[in-house]
N, C-alpha and C positions, 0 to 999 in steps of 0.2 A: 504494500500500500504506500502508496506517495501522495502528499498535500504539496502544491506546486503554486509558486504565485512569482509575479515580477512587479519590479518597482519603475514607475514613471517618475520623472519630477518637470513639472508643466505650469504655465500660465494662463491667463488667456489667450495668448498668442499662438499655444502650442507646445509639442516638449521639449525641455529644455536638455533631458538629462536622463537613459536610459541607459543600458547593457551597451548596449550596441556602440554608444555614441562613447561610450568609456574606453569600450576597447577601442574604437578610432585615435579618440585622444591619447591612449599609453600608447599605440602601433606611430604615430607621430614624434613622438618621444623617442622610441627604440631607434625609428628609421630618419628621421633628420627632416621627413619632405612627404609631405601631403600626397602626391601623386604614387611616393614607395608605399605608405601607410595604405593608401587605396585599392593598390596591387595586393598587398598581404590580406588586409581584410575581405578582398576578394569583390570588391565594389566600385563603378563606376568615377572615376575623377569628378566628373559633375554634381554625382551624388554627396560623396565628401568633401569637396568643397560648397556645396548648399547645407549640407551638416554644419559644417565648421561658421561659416557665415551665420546662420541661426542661432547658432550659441551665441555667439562673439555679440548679436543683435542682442539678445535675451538675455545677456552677463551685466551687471551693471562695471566691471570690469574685462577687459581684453582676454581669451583666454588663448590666443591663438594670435603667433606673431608674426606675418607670411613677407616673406622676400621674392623681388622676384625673380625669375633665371638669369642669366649671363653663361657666359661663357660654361661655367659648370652647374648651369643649373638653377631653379630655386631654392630655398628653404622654407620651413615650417619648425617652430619652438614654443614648446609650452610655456606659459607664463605662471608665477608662484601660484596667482592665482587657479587655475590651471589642476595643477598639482595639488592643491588643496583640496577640491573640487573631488578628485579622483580619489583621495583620502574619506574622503567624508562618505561618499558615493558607495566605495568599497566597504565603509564601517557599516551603513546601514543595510547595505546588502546581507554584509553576514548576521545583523541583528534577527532581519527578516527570516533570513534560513532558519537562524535559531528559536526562532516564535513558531515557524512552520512546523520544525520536528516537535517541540513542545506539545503542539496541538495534534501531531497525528498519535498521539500515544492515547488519547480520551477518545481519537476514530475508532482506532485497530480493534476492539473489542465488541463496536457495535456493526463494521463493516469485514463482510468477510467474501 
């Protein structure tokens, strides 16, 4: 038996802060450049950079800091802010898991 749930973090505008959009922002970090991050994560440049722009709109700080190519290219660097984000995002994540198993242990006995 599994109890399964994921976490949004949204405004009115839309969300801000999902799984997805997290591991975008660490695959940015690992890889240096928006368009590597895109490739690993296995999604669209357009897509990721409309991600990334969303945030950056919806952050009341910058979380995403884009150069542009030249000779070797662009870059993309996470900002403190950023990283904090990613911090925070991951703690509640594992809260949530941990409220989940808590609560499938009063299922297991009624559902079989």
């Amino acid at each position: 038996m599994a109890i399964e749930g994921r976490i949004w973090i949204s405004n009115t505008k839309g969300v801000h802060l999902g799984k997805g959009r997290i591991q975008l922002l660490k695959l940015i970090e690992e890889q240096g450049s928006l368009s590597k991050a895109a490739v690993v994560a296995k999604i669209s440049y357009r897509k990721a950079w409309e991600q990334i722009r969303e945030m950056n709109e919806h952050s009341e700080n910058l979380l995403v800091e884009m150069s542009t190519g030249g000779k070797g290219g662009g870059s993309a660097k996470l900002t403190e802010r950023a990283k904090e984000l990613i911090r925070l995002f991951e703690q509640l994540e594992k809260e949530h898991q941990d409220f989940l198993e808590a609560k499938k242990e009063a299922f297991e006995g009624l559902w079989k």
